[in-house]
N, C-alpha and C positions, 0 to 999 in steps of 0.2 A: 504493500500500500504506500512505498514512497516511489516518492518521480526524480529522477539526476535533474537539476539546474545548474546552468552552467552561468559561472562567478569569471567577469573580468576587469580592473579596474582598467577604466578607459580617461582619456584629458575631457576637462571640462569644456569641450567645443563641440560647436554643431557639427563641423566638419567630422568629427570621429565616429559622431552616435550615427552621422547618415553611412562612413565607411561600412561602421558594421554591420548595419541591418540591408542596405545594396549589397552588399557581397553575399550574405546570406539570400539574401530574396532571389538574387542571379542565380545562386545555387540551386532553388528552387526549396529551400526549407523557410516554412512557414515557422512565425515566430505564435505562440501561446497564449506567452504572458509576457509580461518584461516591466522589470520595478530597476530606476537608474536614482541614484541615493547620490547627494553632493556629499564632499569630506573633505573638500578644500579646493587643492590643486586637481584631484581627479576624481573622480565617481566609481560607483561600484553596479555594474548594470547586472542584473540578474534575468538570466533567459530561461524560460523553459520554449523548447524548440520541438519541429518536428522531426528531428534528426540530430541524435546528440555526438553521435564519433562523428559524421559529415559536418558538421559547424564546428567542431574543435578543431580540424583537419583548416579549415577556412582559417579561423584566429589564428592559426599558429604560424600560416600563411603569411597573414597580416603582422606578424611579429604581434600578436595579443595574447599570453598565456593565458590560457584559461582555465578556472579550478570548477572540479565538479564535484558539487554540493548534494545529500540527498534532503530534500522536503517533505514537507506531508501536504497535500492538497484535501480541505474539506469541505463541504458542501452545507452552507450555513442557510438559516428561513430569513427568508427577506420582512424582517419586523422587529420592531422596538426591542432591545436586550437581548437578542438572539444570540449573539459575540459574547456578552458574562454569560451566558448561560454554560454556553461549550466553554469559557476560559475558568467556569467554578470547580468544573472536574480539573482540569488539569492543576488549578490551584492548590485543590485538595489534594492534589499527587503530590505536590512541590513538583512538579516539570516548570521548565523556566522557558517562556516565548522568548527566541534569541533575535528573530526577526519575523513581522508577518507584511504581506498584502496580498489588496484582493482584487476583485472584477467580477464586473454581472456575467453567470454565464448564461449556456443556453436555456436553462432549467427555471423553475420560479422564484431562487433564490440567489444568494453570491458564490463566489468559489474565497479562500481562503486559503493564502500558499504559507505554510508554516515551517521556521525551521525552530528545532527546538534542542535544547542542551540533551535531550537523550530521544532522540524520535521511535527506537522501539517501545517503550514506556508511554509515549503520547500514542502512540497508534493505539496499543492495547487499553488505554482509558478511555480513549475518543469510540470505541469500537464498544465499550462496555455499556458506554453510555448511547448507545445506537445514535451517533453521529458520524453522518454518513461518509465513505472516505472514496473518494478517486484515485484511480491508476492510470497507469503511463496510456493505456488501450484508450480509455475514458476521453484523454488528450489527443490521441491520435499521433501519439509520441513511438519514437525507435530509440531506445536507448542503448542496447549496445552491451560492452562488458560492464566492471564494476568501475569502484570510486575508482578516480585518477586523481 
């Protein structure tokens, strides 16, 4: 129930965030999600893609190391306190949300890309508490061998 994201810290210019999503697009891998964090001098852009060894193949190309991350994507009810509701269990675990974000998906609620200080731990609360979890299929995601 986790998805590979792939972490690259890129310069704070349009020119770069367009590099890497044209050369991926050229490639013909469709981008998911993507959350880009400032941190100063450079940003931290976080992809989930439709092809995770083909876009690391491209960055490395582009001289952009890239680290792959695993997340948890979960499928939150689009309504008032729906987010404490799922973040009570995990508080109750002591799991620690290390970074989240989200996007409407196709479904009648949000999706929720989580990474969390022990994600087997969150999977197995999140899943006790029947909230609901996506996979990489879900996404329409290749992901490929393990963490790199």
């Amino acid at each position: 129930m986790k998805l590979k994201q792939i972490t690259i810290a890129i310069e704070n210019s349009p020119a770069r965030l367009f590099e890497v999503t044209r050369a991926l697009g050229d490639a013909g891998i469709n981008l998911r999600a993507l959350n880009l964090v400032d941190t100063g001098l450079f940003g931290q852009l976080r992809l989930l893609v439709s092809d995770v060894p083909a876009a690391r193949r491209i960055l490395m190309q582009l001289q952009m190391p890239a680290r792959v991350d695993e997340v948890v994507a979960a499928e939150i009810e689009d309504r008032p306190g729906a987010l404490a509701d799922v973040l009570k269990h995990l508080l109750s675990a002591d799991i620690k949300v290390i970074y989240t974000y989200a996007f409407i998906g196709a479904s009648a609620g949000a999706v929720m890309i989580f990474r969390f200080d022990d994600n087997d731990r969150a999977v197995q609360v999140l899943q006790q508490n029947g909230v609901k979890l996506l996979d990489a299929e879900a996404f329409g995601i290749l992901e490929g061998g393990g963490r790199d």
